[in-house]
C-alpha positions in Angstrom: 130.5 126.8 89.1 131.1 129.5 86.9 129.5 130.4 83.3 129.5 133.1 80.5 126.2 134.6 79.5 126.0 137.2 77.5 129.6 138.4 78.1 128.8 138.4 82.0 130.5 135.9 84.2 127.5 134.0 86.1 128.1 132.1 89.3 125.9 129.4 90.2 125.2 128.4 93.8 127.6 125.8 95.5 125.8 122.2 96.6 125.0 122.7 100.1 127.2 119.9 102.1 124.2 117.9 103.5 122.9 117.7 99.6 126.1 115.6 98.8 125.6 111.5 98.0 128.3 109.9 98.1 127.3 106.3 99.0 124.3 104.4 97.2 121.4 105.0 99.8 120.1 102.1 102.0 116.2 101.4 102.0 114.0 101.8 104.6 112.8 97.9 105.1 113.6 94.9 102.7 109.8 94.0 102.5 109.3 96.8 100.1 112.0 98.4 98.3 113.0 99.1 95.1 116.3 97.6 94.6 118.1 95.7 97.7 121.7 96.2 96.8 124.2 99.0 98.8 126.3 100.3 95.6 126.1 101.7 92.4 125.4 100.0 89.1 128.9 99.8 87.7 128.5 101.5 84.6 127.0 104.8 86.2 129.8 104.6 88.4 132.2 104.1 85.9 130.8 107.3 83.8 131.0 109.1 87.2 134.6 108.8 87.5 135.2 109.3 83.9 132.8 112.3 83.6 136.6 114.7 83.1 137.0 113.0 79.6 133.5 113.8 78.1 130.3 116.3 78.3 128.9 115.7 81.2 124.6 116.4 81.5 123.3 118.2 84.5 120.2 116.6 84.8 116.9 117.3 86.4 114.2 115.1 87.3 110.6 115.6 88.0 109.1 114.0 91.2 105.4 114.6 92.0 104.1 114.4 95.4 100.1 113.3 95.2 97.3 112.5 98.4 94.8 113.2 100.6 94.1 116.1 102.2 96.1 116.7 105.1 98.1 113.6 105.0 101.3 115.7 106.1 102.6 116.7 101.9 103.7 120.3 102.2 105.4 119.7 105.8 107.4 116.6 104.4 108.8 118.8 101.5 109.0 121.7 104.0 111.1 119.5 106.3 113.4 118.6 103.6 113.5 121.5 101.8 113.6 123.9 104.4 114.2 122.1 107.5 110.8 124.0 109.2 107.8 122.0 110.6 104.5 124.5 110.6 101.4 122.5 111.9 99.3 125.4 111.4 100.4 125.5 107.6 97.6 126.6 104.6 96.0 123.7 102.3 98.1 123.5 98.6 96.3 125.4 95.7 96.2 123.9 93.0 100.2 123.3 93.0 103.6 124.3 94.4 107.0 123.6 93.7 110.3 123.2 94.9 113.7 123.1 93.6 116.6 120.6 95.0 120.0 120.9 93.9 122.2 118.3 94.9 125.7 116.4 94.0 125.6 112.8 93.6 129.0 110.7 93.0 130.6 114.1 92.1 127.9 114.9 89.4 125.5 118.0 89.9 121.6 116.6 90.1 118.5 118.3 90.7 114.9 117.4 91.4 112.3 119.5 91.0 109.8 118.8 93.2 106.3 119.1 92.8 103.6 119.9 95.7 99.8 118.9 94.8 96.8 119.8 96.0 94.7 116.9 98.2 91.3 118.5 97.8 88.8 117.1 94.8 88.3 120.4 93.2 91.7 121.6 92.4 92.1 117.6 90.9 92.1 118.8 87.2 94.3 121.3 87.6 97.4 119.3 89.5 96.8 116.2 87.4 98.1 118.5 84.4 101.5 118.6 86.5 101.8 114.8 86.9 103.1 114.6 83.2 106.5 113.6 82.5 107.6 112.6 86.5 110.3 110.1 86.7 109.1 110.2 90.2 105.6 109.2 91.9 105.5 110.0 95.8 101.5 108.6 97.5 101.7 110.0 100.7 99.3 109.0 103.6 98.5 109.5 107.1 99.5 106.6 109.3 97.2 107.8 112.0 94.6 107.4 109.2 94.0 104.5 108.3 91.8 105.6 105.2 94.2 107.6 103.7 96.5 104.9 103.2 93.2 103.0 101.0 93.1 106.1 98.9 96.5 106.2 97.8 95.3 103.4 95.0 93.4 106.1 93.1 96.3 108.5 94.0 98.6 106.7 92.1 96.3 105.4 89.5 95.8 109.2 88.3 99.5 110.1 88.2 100.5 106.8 86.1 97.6 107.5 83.6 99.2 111.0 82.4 102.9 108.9 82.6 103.8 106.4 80.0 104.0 102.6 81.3 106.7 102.0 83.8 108.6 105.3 83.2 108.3 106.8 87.5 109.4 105.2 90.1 107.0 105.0 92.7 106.9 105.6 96.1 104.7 105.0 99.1 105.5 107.5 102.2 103.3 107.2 105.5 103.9 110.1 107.4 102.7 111.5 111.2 105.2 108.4 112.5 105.3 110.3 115.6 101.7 110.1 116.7 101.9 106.4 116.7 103.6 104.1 119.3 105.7 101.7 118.0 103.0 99.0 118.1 100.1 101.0 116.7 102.9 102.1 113.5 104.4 97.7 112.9 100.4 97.4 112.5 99.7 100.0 109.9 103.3 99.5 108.3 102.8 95.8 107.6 99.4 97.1 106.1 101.3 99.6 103.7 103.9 96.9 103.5 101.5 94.8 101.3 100.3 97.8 99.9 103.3 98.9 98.2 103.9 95.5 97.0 101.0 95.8 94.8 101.8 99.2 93.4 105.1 98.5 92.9 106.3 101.0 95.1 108.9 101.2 97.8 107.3 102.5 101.0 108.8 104.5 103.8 107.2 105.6 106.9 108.3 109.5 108.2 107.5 111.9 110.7 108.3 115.4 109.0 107.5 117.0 112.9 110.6 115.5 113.9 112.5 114.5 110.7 112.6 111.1 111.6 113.9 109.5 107.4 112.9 112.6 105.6 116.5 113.1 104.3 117.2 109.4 104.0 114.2 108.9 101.8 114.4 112.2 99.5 118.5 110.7 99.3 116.9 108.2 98.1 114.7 109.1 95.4 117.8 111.0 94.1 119.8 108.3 93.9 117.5 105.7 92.3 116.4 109.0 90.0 119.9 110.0 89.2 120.9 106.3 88.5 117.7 105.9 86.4 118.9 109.0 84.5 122.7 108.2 84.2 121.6 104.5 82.6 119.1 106.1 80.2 121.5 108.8 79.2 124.2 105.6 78.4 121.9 104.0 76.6 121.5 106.6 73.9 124.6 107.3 73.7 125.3 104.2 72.2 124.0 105.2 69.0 124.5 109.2 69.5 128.3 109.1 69.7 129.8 110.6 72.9 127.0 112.5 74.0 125.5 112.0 77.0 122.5 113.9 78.3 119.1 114.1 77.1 115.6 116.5 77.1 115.9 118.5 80.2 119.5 119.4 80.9 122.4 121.8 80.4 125.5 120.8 78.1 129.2 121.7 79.4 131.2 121.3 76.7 135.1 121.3 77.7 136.6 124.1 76.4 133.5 126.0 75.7 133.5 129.4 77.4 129.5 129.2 77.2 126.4 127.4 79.0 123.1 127.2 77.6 120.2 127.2 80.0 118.0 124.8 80.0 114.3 124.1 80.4 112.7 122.5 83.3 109.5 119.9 82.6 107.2 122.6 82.8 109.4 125.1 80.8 111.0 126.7 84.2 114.7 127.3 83.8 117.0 124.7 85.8 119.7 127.4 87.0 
């Protein structure tokens, strides 16, 4: 993609191919998902195809990853983000983030995804990041079976500095590999019931061998993007043909110009 700033020609970085949605992602198990359907709502993809006869928004969506100590956080956003696995990784100060560009139904999407810290003391200072996520990842240890019972206060702190029912939530159990298959059916029918009663959709990972890590961040885009794309519809209704809303940056066709725009935290998006 290519913009004018300042009088200089600015090229952004291409989509890397395995960042490209093109179908609606599956869930991980029925019991707890978000949605059980296979295809996109039919007015995101009807705004999709159409997205050559208006301004199209290049959005970007906040997802914050919370838990315990240890429960496997940085390495499931390393494996995705990076593809690396480092056992012998440092504990998150305070917080880290990560940027995720991808293309979704032919429409450019990023998440910006945010790493907090699992240890008491730096509590205070990642809560202030949970503001404003349309996404709500409570990651535990499925080898640890007390990690998964502390994901209720987990999530309770995030949804406090949220406004009622504006994240999607998420329940990851991660290690998947250290269990055999009957020791993880246990604990998943556990977090099964869990997630029911958080609302969340759970998945269970293993970020040492990659086992669903791209299936499930596919899948928070898409639910994300959808949630985005429906919102952005809505007010358009009574704003005219614009679609596109808070954190974005407007294309205008014919415009020779792109303004940048601001991140949830005030970081730029390109």
């Amino acid at each position: 993609m290519q913009t004018m700033e300042s009088g200089k020609l600015c090229v952004s970085a291409p989509v890397s191919r395995d960042r490209v949605v093109t179908r609606f992602p599956k869930w991980y198990t029925p019991e707890a998902c978000l949605q059980l359907k296979d295809h996109w709502h039919v007015q995101v993809r009807n705004a999709c195809q159409d997205r050559s006869a208006r301004n199209v928004g290049l959005k970007i969506s906040k997802v914050v990853v919370v838990g315990d100590l240890h429960v496997g956080k940085t390495c499931l956003i390393n494996r995705f983000c990076k593809d690396v696995f480092d056992r012998d990784y440092k504990a998150t100060i305070g917080v880290d983030f990560e940027i995720e560009r991808f293309e979704i139904s032919g429409i450019p999407y990023t998440l910006q995804i945010w790493d907090t810290a699992g240890q008491e003391k730096f509590k205070c200072i990642a809560s202030a990041y949970y503001r404003g996520a349309q996404v709500i990842i409570t990651v535990f240890d499925l080898a640890d079976i007390r990690t998964l019972e502390n994901t209720r206060q987990w999530l309770e702190d995030a949804l406090r500095e949220n406004e009622p029912n504006s994240s999607f939530v998420f329940l990851v159990g991660t290690k998947k590999d250290l269990l055999s298959a009957a020791e993880c059916e246990r604990t998943e029918k556990d977090a099964v019931r869990l997630a029911a009663e958080m609302k969340a959709e759970f998945w269970s990972v293993s970020a040492k061998t990659g086992e669903n890590v791209q299936e499930f961040f596919f899948r928070v885009a898409a639910l994300a993007f959808e949630d985005s794309i429906l919102k952005d519809l809505e007010k358009s209704r009574s704003m005219g043909t614009r679609i596109g809303d808070g954190d974005l940056i407007r294309i205008d066709r014919g415009s020779t110009e792109q303004p940048q725009g601001r991140g949830p935290e005030g970081l730029a998006c390109c």
